[in-house]
Every structure is written in C-alpha cells, then in structure tokens.
N, C-alpha and C positions, 0 to 999 in steps of 0.2 A: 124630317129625320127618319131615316130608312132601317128598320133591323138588318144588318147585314144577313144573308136566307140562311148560311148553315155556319156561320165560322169560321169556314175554310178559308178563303180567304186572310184573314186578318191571323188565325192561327198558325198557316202556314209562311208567312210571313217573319212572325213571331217567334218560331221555333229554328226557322232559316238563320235568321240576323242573330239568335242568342247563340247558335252552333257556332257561326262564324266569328261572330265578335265576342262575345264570350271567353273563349279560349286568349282570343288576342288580346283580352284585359288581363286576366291572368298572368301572362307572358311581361305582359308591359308591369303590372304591379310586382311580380319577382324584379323586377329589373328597379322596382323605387319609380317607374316614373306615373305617378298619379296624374299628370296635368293627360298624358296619353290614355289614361282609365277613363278619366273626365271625357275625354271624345270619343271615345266610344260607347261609352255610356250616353251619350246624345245623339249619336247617330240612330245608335238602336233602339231608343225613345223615339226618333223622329220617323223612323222603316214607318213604326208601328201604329204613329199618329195619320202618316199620310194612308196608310191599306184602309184605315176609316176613314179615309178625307175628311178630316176634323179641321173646323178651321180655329186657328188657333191666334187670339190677337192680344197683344201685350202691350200694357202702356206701364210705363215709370219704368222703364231700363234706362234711363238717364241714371236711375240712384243709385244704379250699382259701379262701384268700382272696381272692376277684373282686374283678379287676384289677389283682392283685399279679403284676409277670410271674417265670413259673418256668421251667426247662427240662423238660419234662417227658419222664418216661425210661419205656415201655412198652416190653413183648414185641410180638413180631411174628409170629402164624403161618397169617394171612389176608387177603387183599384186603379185606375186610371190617373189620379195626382199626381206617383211619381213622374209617371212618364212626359206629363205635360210639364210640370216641373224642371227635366233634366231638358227639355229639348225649348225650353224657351227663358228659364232665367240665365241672365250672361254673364253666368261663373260657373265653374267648377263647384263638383259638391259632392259630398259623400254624406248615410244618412245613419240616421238610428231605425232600426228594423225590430221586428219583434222576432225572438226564438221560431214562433212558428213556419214560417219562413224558411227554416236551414231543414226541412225537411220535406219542400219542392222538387221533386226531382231536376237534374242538370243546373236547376235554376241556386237551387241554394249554395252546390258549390263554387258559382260563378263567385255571388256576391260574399258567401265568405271569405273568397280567397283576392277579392275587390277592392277589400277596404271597408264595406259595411261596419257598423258598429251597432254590436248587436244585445237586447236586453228582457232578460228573465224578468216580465211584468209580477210573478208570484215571489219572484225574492228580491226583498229588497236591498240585500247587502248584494248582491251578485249587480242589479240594477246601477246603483252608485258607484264599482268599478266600473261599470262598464262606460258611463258619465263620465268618467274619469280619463278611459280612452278615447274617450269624445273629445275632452280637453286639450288631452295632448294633438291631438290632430289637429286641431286649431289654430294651437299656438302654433302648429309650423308650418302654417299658412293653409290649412284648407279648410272650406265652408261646410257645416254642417246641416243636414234638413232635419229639421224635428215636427212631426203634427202634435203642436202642442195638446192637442184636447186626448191623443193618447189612444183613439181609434175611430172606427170613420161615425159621421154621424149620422142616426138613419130618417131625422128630419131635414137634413139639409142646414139645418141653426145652430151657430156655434156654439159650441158646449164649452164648460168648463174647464180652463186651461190645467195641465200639472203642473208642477213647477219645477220638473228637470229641465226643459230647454233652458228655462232663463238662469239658473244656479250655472248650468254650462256656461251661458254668453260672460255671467258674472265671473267666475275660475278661469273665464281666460281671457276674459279681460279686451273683450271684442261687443262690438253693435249688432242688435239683430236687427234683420231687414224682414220684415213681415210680408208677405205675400197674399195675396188672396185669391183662388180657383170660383169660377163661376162657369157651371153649366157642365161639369165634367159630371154628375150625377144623371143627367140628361145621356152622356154619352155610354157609360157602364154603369147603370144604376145599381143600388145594394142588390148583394145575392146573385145578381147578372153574370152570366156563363160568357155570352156574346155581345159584344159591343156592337153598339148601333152606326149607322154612316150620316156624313153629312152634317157632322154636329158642330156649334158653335159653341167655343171656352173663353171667356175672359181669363187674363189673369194681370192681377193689377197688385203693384211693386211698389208698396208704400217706402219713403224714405224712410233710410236707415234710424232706429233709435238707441242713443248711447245708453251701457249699464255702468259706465263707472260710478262710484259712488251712491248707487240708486238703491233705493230698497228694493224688494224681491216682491212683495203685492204689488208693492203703486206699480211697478214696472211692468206685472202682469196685466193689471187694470188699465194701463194704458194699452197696452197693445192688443188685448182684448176690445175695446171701446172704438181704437182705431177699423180694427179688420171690422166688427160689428157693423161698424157705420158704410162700410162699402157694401157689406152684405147686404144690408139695408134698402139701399136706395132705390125710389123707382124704375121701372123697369127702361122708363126713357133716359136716367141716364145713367145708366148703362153700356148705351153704346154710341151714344154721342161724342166721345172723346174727353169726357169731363171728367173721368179717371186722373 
C-alpha cells in the first residue's frame, strides 16, 4: 500500500466531484427526491475510492433489501467509513453527523442541506430531537447510518456502543443491519491528512436484526457480540469468502 506522494490527486478529485455533485444533491433534495441524493451521494464516494484504488469487497449484500429502510449500525475507525459505506451498501442512506462537521467549508453546506441529520454531542436535549428527526426519516422509508460507538476508534477495537442508534431503530420500529469495515484504518489512518493507494477494505453485511419487542441492552449486546466476532477473526478468514 502506497502513500499517495502529495494528495493531489485524491484531493483534487475530491473537491471536483463535491463541486459538481454537490450542488446537484442539493437541487435534487429541494425537489424531495432523496432516492436522487442517495446517488449521488455514491457516486461521489465511489470518484473518491477509485483516485485511491482501494479495492473494495463486500460479502452479505444478499441481506439487504433496497428500499427497505434500516438503521444501520457500523464501526468507525476512519474518515474514510462514510465513503466506503455509501459506495458499497445497496441502499440508500442518510446519516447522523456530528455539529462539527457544519463547519467544513462547501462541505458542510452540502450535507446540511442533504438530509444529514445532525447532533450536539454536548447537549442532550438538542441530541434526542435530533433522534427524533432520525425517526421520522425512517419511517418514510429511508435508512439511517449511525457509528454506534459515537466516534472513531483509535485502537481499531470496538468500543462501547451508545444507545441512540438502537432507541432510533426501536421509535421506528425498523431492523438494524449491522455492518462491519475492515482495513479502512489502513487506508486513512487516525489523524491522516492523506490517504494511502492500493488499499484493501472488507465490509461484511451481517443480517438484519429485528427490535420489535427487544430490550435496548440485550439488543445492544447482541450486535455488539455479533460485529465483535467478525472483528475478531483470523486473518485467514478474512478473505476466504467465509464472511
């Protein structure tokens, strides 16, 4: 795996696609049509995966069922998640974002004005509206990304989940489909300005698990146990297709 030499590249890249499509999401979200945001929103994840030539391989897209909306519950331990996220689970999805974020330049107006849904980690009554427009977005049909653990990890091991994603899946009364990233740490590690080339990601697509009726820990506790145990596994299978 190669440091890309200055950035340029992958930056310019980056800044092209979000000028272009960018605006075109915008456009498309005044208009209502999210399913149109949702594609360009993967497009412009995928510009920016191929400028790194990341290869990107996915098993359990059998579990999903496009357009069925879920909350969807992934590890976090790189800048680099959403994008692999958007350009390879096969649905549509809109995310929870933190405040810091709306203060990116170009960047932040895109996605405020995107459909992001977005949350004051310092306040908690501001937080739990803002869950609340998570909810609603759900019920009328669109999938949610939450990094349940709340920010990226800087061991690579999953940390402690919070308990807004799953309160969401619970208030609306929808399955979360747990996801798991492997090796996107490898391609933008913490702190990393520049992403590396040539990298390989797993991302493996545990079936869907229902909340109706479930308690709010066990429900954590299993999907924590489940991601865990893919995190887990030797590094042979890994990539034997035993995913």
């Amino acid at each position: 795996m190669g440091l890309l030499r200055d950035g340029t590249t992958y930056w310019s890249v980056m800044a092209a696609h979000t000028l272009v499509r960018g605006p075109l999401a915008m456009w498309l979200a005044a208009r209502g049509d999210m399913v149109g945001v949702e594609r360009q929103q993967a497009r412009w994840a995928q510009a920016q995966l191929q400028a790194v030539r990341a290869q990107v391989h996915v098993s359990g897209a059998g579990h999903v069922q496009p357009r069925r909306p879920y909350v969807i519950i992934a590890n976090h331990v790189s800048n680099f998640d959403p994008l692999v996220l958007f350009a390879s689970v096969p649905t549509g999805m809109t995310y929870v974002a933190k405040m810091e974020l709306l203060r990116v330049p170009v960047f932040g107006a895109i996605i405020r004005r995107t459909g992001a849904v977005f949350v004051d980690r310092g306040d908690t009554h501001k937080a739990v509206a803002a869950m609340q427009v998570a909810a609603d977005r759900v019920r009328a049909g669109q999938s949610v990304l939450v990094f349940a653990e709340g920010t990226r990890s800087r061991d690579r091991q999953l940390q402690p989940f919070k308990k807004g994603g799953f309160l969401l899946a619970q208030q609306a009364g929808v399955d979360i489909l747990p996801v798991v990233l492997r090796g996107t740490a490898d391609l933008l590690p913490y702190g990393a300005r520049v992403p590396k080339s040539n990298g390989r990601v797993h991302v493996t697509i545990l079936p869907p698990i229902p909340t109706a009726g479930t308690d709010r820990d066990a429900l954590m506790a299993t999907v924590h146990a489940q991601m865990a145990d893919v995190l887990n596994r030797p590094a042979s299978e890994r990539t034997n297709g035993s995913d």
